[in-house]
N, C-alpha and C positions, 0 to 999 in steps of 0.2 A: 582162746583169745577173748579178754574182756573190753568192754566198754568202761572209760573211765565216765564219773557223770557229770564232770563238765567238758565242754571244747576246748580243746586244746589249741586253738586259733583265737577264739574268743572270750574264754571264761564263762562264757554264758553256763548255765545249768542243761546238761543237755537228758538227764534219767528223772523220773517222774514216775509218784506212786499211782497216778492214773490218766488214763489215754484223755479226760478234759484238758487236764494240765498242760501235758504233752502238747495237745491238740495247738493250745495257748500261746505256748514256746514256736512254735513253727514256722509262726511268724520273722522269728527272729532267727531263724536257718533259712529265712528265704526261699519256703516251702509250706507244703499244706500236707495234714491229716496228722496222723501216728502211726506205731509200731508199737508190739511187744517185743520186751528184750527180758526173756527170762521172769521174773516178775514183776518185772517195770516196762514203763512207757516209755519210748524216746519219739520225738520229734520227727517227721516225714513221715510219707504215704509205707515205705520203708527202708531198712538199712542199707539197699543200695544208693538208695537216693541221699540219703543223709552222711556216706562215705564220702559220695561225690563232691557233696556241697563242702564236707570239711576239706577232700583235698583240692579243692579251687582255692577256698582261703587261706589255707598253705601256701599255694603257688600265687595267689595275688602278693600275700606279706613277703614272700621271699625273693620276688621276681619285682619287686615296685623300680620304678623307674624315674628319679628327681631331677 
């Protein structure tokens, strides 16, 4: 199973040629640090954490209430 490299919730860019970049990004997962993902960076401390945060904002977008 791969990682596509943007969110699929947000568009945002989520793979990165390195862990500053990444680092950068994590901001904008609503999270701190990086991970390695094969030879790229992605966003969070790591992939469990960065799973999580995508399936919340799944379930925010899909569960909104007007």
């Amino acid at each position: 199973m791969g990682c596509s490299s943007n969110s699929p919730t947000s568009g945002t860019q989520a793979v990165f040629a390195n862990q500053s970049e990444a680092e950068k990004a994590a901001k904008d997962f609503n999270c701190t640090g990086a991970h390695r993902m094969g030879k790229s960076w992605m966003p969070c401390k790591n992939h469990d954490s960065y799973k999580e945060i995508e399936r919340y904002e799944t379930r925010s977008k899909t569960h909104s209430h007007q």
